[in-house]
C-alpha positions as CSV (number, residue, x, y, z in Angstrom):
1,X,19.7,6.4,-12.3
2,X,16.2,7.1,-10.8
3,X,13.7,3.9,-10.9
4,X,10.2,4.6,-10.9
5,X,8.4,1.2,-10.4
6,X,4.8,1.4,-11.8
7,X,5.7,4.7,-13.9
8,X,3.0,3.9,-16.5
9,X,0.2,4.2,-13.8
10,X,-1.4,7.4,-12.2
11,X,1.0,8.4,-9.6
12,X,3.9,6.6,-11.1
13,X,3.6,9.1,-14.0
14,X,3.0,11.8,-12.1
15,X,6.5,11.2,-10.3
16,X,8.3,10.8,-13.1
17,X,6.8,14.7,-14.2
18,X,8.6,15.9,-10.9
19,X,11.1,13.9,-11.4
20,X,11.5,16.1,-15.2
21,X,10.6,19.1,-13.4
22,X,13.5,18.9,-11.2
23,X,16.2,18.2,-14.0
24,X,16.7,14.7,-13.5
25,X,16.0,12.4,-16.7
26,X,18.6,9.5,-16.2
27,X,14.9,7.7,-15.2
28,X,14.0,3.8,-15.8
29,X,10.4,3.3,-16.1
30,X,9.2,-0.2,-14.8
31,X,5.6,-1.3,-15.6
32,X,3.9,-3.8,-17.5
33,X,3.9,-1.4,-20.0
34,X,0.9,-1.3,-22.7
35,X,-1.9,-3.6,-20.9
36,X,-4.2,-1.0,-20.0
37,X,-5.6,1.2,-23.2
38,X,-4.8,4.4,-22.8
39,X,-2.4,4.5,-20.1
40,X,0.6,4.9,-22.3
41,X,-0.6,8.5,-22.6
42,X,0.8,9.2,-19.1
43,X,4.3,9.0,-20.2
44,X,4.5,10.8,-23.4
45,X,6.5,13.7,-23.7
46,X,8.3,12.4,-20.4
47,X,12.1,12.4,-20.3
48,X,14.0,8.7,-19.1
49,X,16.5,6.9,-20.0
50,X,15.1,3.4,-20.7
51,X,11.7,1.2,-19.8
52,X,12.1,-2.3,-18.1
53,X,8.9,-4.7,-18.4
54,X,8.0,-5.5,-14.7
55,X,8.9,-9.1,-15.6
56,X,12.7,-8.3,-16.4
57,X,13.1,-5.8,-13.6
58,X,14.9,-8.0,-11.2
59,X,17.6,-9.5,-13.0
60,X,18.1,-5.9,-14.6
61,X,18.4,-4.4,-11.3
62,X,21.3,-6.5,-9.9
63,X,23.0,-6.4,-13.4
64,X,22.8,-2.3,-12.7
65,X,22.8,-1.9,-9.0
66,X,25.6,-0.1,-9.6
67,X,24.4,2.4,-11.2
68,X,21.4,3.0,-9.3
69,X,21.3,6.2,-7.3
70,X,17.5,5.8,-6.2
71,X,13.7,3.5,-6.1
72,X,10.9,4.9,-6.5
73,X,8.4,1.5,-5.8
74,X,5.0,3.0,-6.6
75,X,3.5,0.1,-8.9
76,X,1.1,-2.6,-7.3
77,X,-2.3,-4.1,-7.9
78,X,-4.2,-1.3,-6.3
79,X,-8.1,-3.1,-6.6
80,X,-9.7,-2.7,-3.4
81,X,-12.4,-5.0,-4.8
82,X,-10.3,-8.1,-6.5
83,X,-10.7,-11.3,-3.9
84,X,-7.6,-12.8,-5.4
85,X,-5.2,-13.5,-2.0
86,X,-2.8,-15.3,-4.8
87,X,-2.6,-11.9,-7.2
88,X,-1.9,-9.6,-4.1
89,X,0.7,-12.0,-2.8
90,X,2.5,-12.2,-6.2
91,X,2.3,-8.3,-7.0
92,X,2.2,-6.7,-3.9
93,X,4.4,-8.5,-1.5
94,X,6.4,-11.1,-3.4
95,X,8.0,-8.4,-5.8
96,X,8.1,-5.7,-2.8
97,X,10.3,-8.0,-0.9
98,X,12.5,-9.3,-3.9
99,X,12.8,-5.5,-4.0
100,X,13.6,-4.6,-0.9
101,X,16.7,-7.6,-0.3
102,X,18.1,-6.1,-3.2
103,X,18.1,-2.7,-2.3
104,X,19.2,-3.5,1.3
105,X,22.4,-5.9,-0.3
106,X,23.1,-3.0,-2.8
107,X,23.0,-0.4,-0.7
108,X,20.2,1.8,-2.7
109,X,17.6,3.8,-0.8
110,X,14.0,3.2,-1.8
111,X,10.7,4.6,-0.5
112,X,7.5,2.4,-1.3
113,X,3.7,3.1,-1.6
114,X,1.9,1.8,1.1
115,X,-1.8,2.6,1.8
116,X,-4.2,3.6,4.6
117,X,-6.2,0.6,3.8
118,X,-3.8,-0.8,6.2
119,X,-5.5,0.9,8.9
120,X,-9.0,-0.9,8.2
121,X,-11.8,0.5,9.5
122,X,-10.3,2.6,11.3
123,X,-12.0,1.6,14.8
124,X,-7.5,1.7,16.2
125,X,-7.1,5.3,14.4
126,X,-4.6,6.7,12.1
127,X,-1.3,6.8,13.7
128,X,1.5,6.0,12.2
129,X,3.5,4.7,15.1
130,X,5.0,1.5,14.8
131,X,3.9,0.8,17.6
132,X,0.2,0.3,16.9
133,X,1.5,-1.9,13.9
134,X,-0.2,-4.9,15.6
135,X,-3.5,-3.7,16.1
136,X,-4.7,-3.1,12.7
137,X,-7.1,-5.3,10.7
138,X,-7.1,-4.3,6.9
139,X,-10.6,-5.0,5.2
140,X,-9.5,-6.4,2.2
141,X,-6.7,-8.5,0.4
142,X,-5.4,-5.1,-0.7
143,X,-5.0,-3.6,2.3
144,X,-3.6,-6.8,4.0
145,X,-1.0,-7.3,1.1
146,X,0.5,-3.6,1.9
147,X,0.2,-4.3,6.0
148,X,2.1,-7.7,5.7
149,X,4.6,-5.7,3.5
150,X,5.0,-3.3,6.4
151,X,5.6,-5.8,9.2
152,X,8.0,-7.7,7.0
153,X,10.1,-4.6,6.4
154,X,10.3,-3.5,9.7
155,X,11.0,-6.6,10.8
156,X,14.4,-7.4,8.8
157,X,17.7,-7.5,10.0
158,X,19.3,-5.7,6.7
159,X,17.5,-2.9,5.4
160,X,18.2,-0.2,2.9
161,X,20.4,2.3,4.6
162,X,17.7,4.6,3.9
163,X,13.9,3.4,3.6
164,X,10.5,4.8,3.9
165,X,6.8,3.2,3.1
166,X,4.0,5.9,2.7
167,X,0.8,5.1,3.5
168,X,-1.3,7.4,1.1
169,X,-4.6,8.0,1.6
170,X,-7.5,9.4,-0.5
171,X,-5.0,10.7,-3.7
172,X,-6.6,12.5,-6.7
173,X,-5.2,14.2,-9.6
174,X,-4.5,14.2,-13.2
175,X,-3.2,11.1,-15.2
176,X,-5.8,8.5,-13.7
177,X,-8.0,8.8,-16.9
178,X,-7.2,5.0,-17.3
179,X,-8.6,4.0,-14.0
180,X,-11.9,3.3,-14.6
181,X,-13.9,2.5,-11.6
182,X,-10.8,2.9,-9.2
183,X,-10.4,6.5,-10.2
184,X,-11.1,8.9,-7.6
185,X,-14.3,10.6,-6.6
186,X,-13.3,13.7,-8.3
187,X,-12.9,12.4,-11.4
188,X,-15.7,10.2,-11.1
189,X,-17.9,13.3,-9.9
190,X,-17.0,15.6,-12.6
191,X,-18.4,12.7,-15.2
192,X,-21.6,13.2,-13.6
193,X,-22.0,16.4,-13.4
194,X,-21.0,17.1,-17.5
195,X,-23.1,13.9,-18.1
196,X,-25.9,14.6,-15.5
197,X,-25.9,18.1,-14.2
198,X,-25.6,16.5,-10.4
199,X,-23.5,14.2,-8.4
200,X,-24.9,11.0,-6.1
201,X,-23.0,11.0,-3.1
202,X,-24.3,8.4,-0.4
203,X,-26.1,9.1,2.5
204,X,-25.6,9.2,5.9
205,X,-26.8,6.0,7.7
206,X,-25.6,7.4,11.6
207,X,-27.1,10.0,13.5
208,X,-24.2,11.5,14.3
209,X,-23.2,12.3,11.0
210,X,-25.3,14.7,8.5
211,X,-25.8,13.5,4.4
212,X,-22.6,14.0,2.9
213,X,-21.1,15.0,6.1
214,X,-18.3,11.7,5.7
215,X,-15.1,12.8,5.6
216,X,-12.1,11.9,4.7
217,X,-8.2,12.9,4.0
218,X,-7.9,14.0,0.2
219,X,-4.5,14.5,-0.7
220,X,-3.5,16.0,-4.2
221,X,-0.6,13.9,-6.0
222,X,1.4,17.0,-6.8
223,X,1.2,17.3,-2.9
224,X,2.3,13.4,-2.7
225,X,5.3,14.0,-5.4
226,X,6.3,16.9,-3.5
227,X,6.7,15.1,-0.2
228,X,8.4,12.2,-2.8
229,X,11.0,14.2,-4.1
230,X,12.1,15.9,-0.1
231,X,12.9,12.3,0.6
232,X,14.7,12.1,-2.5
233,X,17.1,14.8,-1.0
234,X,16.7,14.0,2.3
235,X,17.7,10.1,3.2
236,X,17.4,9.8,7.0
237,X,14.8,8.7,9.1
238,X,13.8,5.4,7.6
239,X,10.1,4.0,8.5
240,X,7.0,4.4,7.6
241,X,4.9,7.7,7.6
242,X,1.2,8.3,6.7
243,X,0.7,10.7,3.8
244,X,-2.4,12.3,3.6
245,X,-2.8,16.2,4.6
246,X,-3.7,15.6,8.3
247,X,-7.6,17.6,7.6
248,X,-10.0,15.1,7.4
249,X,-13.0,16.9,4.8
250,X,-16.3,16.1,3.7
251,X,-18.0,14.9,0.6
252,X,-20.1,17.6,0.3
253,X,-16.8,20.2,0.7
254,X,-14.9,17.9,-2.1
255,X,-18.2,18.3,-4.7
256,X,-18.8,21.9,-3.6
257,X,-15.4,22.5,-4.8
258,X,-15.6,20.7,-8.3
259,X,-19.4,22.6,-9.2
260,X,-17.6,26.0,-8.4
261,X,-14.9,25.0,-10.6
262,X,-17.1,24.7,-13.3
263,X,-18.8,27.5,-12.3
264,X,-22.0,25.2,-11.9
265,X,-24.9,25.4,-9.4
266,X,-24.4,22.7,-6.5
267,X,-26.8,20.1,-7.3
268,X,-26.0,16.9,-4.8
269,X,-28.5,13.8,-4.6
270,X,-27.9,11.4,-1.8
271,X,-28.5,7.6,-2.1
272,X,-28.5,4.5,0.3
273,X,-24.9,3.2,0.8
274,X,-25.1,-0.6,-0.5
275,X,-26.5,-2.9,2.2
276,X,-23.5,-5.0,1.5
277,X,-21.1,-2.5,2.5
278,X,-22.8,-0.4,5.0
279,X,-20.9,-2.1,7.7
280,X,-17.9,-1.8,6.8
281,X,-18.3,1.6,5.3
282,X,-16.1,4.7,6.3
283,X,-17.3,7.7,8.0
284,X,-14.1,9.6,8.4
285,X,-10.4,8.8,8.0
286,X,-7.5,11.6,8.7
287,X,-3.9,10.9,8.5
288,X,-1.5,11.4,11.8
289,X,1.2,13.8,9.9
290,X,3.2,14.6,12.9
291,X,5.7,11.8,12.1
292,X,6.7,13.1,8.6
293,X,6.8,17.0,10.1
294,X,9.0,16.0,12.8
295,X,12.0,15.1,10.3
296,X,11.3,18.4,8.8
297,X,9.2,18.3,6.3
298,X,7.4,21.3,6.0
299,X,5.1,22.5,2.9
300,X,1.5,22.9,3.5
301,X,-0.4,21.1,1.3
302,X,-2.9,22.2,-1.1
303,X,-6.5,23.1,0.0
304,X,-9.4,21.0,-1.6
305,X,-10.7,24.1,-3.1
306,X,-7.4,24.8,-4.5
307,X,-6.5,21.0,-6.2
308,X,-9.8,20.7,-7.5
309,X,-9.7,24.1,-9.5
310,X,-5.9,23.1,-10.5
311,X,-7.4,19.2,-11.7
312,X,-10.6,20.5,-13.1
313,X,-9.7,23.0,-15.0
314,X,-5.9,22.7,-16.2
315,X,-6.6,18.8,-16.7
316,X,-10.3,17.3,-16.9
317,X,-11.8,20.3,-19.0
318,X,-8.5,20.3,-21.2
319,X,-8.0,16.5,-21.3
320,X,-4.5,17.2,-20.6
321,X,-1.7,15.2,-18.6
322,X,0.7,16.3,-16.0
């Protein structure tokens, strides 16, 4: 059996497609399955064997260790913006580790989502050397849950014979309909240009960087699954590996993209960035990929251009799901 923790959610379900894809359906799904409307769309038509409500999972796993070829440990509260030290703890580090200990006693490889909010602001860069572990300062409860998870991991005697955290970075795609205000600026962009006819993106608020000139490291999630399923087949080189595509772009290239989709004229407005965040605020992130290509792995990933015609038109026009 395949686990899929979080298999209900946006990248969760998008796995367990792949997953399909590849002729494997001896799948448990894990979630807290039905409290976000809509979300149960993301499964339908999927192929698994059972679903385990997050609150059983642990007891069911040791009762089926045994049987369990492979963890997939996507799910986790994911709110960049909740202030709740306690939820982050309980969700994101508490389970991880329960997790982890079992898969390390059991002998069951597992590869976890981690997330380039680890790396903060990004003032110690985007290297995913172990290394620079110690330098980083996460902005948030979010990002700190997922660091902490890191250091403990690397820090344990007994490990998983095989292991690897991800730290994704800017992912977009189908199946986040249910996201609401943590979908990603794709989705939320193509909203306003069918509502509006234009798209707000903020401005710049540095002199070395034009309106819209941000950037950042988009990385499709058929791009993330793909990388996902070559550690499924190959189990060596435990640690932990950024995942983005290692080309920083802008906000203006990533909008660009969606109004040629549609076949619409560009029409971008530029607004103040929040005082209360203009601090703290972003001007480019880009993942360090050398790590992950050095144990072979290989496939480019998909242009901007490219994943945004794929997701606009096979998905948000349609209403589809992967």
């Amino acid at each position: 059996m395949i686990i899929v923790t979080g298999a209900e959610g946006f990248i969760g379900s998008c796995l367990v497609a792949r997953l399909n894809q590849e002729g494997f359906s001896d799948i448990v799904l894990v979630d807290d399955f039905g409290v976000i409307e809509g979300r149960e769309k993301n499964i339908e038509g999927k192929n698994f064997k059972l679903k385990v409500e997050r609150k059983d999972f642990m007891p069911w796993l040791k009762k089926n260790a045994n049987q369990t070829e492979f963890v997939f440990h996507i799910g986790a509260r994911t709110d960049t913006t909740e202030k709740d030290e306690a939820i982050f703890k309980l969700l994101n580090l508490d389970f991880s580790k329960q997790l982890f200990e079992i898969c390390a006693n059991e002998g069951i490889p597992m590869v976890y989502a981690s997330s380039a909010a680890t790396y903060g602001d990004g003032a110690n860069g985007y290297d995913d050397d172990v290394k620079e572990l110690e330098k980083l300062m996460p902005m948030n409860p979010y990002g700190n849950s997922k660091h902490d998870f890191d250091k403990w991991a690397l820090s344990q005697s007994k490990q998983p014979y095989f292991w690897a955290g991800l730290k994704f970075f800017n992912v977009y795609g189908p199946n986040e309909y249910h996201k609401a205000r943590m979908a990603s600026v794709v989705f939320h962009s193509y909203h306003q240009i069918k509502n509006t006819g234009k798209v707000k993106l903020f401005r710049s608020h540095r002199d070395d960087y034009k309106d819209g000139e941000q950037k950042r490291d988009f990385i499709y999630v058929k791009d993330l699954c793909d990388v996902c399923m070559y550690l499924l087949h190959n189990r060596k080189h435990s640690g932990l590996y950024n995942l983005g595509t290692g080309h920083a772009r802008t906000w203006n290239d990533l909008t660009k993209a969606i109004f040629k989709a549609l076949n619409l004229e560009i029409n971008i407005e530029y607004v103040d960035i929040p005082e209360d965040i203009r601090d703290t605020y972003q001007y480019f992130t880009e993942a360090n990929m050398k790590k992950l290509h050095d144990i072979g792995y290989d496939n480019a990933f998909t242009s901007i251009e490219d994943a945004v015609a794929d997701y606009v038109n096979n998905y948000l026009e349609t209403g589809h799901y992967i």
